[in-house]
Wavefront OBJ file of the C-alpha trace (Angstrom):
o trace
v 0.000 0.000 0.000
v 1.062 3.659 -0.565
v -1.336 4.797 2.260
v -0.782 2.922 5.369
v -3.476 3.683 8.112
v -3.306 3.145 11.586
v -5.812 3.729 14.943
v -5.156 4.492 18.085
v -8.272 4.602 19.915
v -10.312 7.744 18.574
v -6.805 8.873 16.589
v -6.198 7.435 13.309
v -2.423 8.071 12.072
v -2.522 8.389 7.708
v 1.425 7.866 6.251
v 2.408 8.357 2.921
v 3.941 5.248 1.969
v 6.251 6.217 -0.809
v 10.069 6.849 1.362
v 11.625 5.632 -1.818
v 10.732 8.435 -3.890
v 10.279 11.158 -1.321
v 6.651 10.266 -0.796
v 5.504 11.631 -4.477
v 2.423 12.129 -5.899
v 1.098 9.233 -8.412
v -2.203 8.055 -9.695
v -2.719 5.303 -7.042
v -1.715 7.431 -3.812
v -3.804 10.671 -5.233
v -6.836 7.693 -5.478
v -5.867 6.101 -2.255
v -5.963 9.192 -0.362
v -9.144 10.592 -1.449
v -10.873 6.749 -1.126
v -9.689 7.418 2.723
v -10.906 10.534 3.392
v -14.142 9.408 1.614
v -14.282 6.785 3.812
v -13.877 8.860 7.244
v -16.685 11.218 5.626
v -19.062 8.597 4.840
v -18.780 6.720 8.658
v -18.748 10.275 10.953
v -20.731 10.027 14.265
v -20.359 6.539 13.894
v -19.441 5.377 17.444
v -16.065 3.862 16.229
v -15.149 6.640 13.776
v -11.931 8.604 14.393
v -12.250 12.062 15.929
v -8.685 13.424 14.633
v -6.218 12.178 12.060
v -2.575 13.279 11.758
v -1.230 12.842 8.002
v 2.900 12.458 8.010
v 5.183 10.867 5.553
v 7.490 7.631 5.727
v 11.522 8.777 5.640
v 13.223 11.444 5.730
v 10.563 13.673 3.146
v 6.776 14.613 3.580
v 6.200 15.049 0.655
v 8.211 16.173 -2.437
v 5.083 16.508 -4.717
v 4.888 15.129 -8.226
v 6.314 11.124 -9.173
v 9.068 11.684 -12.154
v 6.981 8.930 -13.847
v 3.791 10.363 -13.289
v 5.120 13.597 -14.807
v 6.661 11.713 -17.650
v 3.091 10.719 -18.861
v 1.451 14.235 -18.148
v 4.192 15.213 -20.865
v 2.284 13.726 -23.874
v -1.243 13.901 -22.517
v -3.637 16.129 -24.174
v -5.320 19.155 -22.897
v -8.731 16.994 -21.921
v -6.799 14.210 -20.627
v -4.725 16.944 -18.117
v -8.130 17.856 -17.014
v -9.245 14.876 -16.008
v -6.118 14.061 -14.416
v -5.794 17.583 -12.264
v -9.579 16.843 -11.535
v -8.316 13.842 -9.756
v -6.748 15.403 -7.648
v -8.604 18.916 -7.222
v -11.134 16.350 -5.713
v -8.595 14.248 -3.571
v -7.287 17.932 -1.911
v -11.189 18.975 -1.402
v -12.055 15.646 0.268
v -8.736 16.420 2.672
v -10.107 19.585 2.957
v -13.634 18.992 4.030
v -12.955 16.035 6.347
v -15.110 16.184 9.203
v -12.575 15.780 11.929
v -9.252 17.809 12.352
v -6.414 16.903 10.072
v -2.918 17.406 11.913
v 0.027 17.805 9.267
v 2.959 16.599 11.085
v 5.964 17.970 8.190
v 9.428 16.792 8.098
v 12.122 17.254 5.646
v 10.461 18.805 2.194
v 7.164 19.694 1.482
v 6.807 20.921 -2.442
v 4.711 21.439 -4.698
v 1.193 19.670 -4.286
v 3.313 18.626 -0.552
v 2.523 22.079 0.336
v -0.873 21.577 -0.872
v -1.251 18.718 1.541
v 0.299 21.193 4.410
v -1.993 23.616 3.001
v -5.653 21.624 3.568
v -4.559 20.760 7.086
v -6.428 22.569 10.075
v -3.164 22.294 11.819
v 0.464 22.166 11.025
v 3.689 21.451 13.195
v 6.735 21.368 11.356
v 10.283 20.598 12.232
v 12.763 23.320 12.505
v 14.889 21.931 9.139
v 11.711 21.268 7.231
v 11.732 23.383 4.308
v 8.561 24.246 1.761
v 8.524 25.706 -1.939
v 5.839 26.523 -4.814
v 8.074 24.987 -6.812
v 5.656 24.739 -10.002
v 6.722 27.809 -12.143
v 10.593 26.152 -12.072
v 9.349 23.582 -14.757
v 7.233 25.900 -16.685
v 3.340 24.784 -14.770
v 1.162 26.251 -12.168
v 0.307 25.702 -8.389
v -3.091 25.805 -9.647
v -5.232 22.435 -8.226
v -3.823 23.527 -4.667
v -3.984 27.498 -5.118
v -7.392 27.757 -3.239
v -6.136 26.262 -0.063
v -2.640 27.609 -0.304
v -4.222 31.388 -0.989
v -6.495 30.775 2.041
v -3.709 29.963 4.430
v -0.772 32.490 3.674
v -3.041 34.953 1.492
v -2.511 37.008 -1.584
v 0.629 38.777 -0.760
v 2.884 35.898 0.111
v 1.337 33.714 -2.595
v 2.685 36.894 -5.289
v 5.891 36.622 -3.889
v 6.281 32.539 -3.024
v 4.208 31.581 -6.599
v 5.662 33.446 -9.112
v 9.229 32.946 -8.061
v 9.140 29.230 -6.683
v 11.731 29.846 -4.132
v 11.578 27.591 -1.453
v 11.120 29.040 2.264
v 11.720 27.361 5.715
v 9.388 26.235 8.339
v 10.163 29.679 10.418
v 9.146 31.636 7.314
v 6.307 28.990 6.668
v 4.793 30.000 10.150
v 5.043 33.521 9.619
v 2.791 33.248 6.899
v 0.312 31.033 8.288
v 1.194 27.716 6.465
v 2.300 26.060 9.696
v 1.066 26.791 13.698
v 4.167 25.445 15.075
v 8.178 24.500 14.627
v 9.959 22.517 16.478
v 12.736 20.396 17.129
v 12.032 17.646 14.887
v 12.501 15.343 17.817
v 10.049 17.009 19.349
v 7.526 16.295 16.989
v 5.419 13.924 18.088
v 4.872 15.488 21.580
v 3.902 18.770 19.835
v 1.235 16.579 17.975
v 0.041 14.714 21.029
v -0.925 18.300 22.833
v -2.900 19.148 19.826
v -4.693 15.568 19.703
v -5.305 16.214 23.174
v -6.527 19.257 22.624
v -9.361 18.016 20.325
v -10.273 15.254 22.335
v -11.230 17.417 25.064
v -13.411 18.913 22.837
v -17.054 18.176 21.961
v -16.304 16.065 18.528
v -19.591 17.649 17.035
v -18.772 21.097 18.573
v -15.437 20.636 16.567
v -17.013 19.451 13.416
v -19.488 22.208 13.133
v -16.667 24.841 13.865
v -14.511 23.743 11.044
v -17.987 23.650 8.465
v -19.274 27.413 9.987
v -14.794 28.569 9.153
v -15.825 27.741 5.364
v -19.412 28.880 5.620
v -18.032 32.309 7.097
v -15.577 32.967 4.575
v -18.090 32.245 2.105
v -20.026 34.948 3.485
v -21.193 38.354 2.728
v -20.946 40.530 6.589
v -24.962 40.467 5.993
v -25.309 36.636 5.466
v -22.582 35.867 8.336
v -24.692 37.120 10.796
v -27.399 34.847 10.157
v -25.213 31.677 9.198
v -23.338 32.111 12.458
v -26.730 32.514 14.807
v -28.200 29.398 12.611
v -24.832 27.783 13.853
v -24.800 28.516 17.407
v -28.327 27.972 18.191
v -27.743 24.375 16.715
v -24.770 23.636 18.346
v -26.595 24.847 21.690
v -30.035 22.840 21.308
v -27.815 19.496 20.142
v -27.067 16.858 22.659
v -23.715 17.527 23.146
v -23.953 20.807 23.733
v -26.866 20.560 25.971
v -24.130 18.152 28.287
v -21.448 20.105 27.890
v -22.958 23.986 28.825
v -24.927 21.524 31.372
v -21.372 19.465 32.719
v -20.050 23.092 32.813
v -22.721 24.724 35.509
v -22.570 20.973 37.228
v -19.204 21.261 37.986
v -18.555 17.640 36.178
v -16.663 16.358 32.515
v -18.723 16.468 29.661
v -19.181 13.129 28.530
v -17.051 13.035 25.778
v -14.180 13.433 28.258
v -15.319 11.160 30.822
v -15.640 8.675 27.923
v -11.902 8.901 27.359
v -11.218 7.719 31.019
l 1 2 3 4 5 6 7 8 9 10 11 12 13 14 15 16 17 18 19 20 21 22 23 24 25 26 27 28 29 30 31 32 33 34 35 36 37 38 39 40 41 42 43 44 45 46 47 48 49 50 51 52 53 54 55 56 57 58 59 60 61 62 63 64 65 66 67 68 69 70 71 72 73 74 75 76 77 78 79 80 81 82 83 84 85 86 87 88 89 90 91 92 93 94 95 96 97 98 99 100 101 102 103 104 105 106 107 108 109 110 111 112 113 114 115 116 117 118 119 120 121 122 123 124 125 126 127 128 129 130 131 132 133 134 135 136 137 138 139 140 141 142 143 144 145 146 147 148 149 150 151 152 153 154 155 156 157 158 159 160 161 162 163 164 165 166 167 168 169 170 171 172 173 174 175 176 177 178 179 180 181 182 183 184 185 186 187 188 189 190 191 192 193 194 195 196 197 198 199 200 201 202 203 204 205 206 207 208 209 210 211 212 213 214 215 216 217 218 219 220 221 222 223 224 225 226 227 228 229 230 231 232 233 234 235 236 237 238 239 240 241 242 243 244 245 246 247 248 249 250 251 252 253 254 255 256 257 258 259 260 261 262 263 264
């Protein structure tokens, strides 16, 4: 497998599979990735679905972005046939995007091209002080385009002027400054960086966090007119639901909301 997926409980741990070739892009992992996220779509508020995932790569790369011999065959496709091929993967980068649970990039060594896409449709990013990022697209003549959306979100317009056009590549300090990535560290330090985050969600209602990441798209979305009614929709919701009904409830009751207690 290209993908391998592992669970821990309410954690499920997604590694690119690829060490031999820096963890690049092909047909099968761009398929395999999207049939995951799919799946973890499909089977939320199940009672054995994962509540956070945390996507890393096998070796000493994340992700260096496109596989030599995929690229070899996009050299003699046709303009339709490029379109369905970048469609395959548009879709595999919006199913990362809208997965119902938080997706923790943990980013080691490089991360170009569509690897900063993947850093890019993570809620959360901790990167290791040597990791180093580039839009590296414009040095062979193409475009960041299947993974501009998410990459214009996170760092915005200015930075994506500067980083796009020139394809320079940028380190994880300058990555943070931007927004790309929420923390660097030592890259020993890594996995106990991630483990505070996964705590952090776990102590969190898992529909509370669900609905938060949906209303952060449905926001920016938004006209300031139509925000104002999405977000009281939202929060009256979220307040009437079950879970928030035992959480504000757990709260005044000086007790853990069930969703922590459950974790005991």
């Amino acid at each position: 497998m290209l993908l391998t997926v592992t669970s821990d409980g309410p954690v499920v741990r997604v590694t690119l599979n690829r060490p031999d070739v820096r963890n690049a892009f092909n047909e099968e992992l761009i398929a395999q990735l999207t049939a995951w996220a799919d799946g973890v779509a499909s089977g939320f508020n199940r009672k054995d679905s994962p509540r956070v995932a945390v996507l890393s790569g096998a070796g000493k790369t994340f992700c260096a972005g496109a596989d030599l011999t995929w690229m070899s065959k996009m050299v003699a496709y046709t303009h339709e046939e490029n379109v369905r091929d970048a469609r395959l993967m548009a879709r595999m980068f919006q199913a990362l995007d809208r997965l119902p649970i938080p997706l923790i990039g943990r980013v080691h060594g490089a991360a170009l091209g569509g690897g900063v896409g993947l850093a890019a449709v993570c809620d959360i990013v901790v990167a290791g002080e040597d990791a180093f990022f580039g839009f590296t697209e414009v040095k062979l003549g193409i475009l960041p385009a299947v993974i501009s959306p998410y990459a214009i979100a996170k760092i915005g317009q200015s930075a994506a002027r500067e980083l796009f056009l020139t394809g320079a590549r940028f380190s994880a300090a300058r990555a943070k400054e931007i927004g790309l990535v929420h923390a660097v560290v030592e890259e020993g330090d890594l996995d106990r960086a991630i483990a505070k985050y996964v705590n952090d969600v776990l102590t969190s209602g898992p529909a509370a966090v669900a609905a938060a990441k949906a209303l952060i798209r449905d926001v920016v979305a938004c006209d300031a007119g139509q925000a104002a009614e999405v977000t009281a929709d939202a929060i009256a919701r979220q307040r009437v639901s079950p879970e928030g009904q035992d959480g504000m409830r757990a709260f005044l009751d000086k007790r853990l909301p069930s969703w922590i207690a459950g974790l005991e």
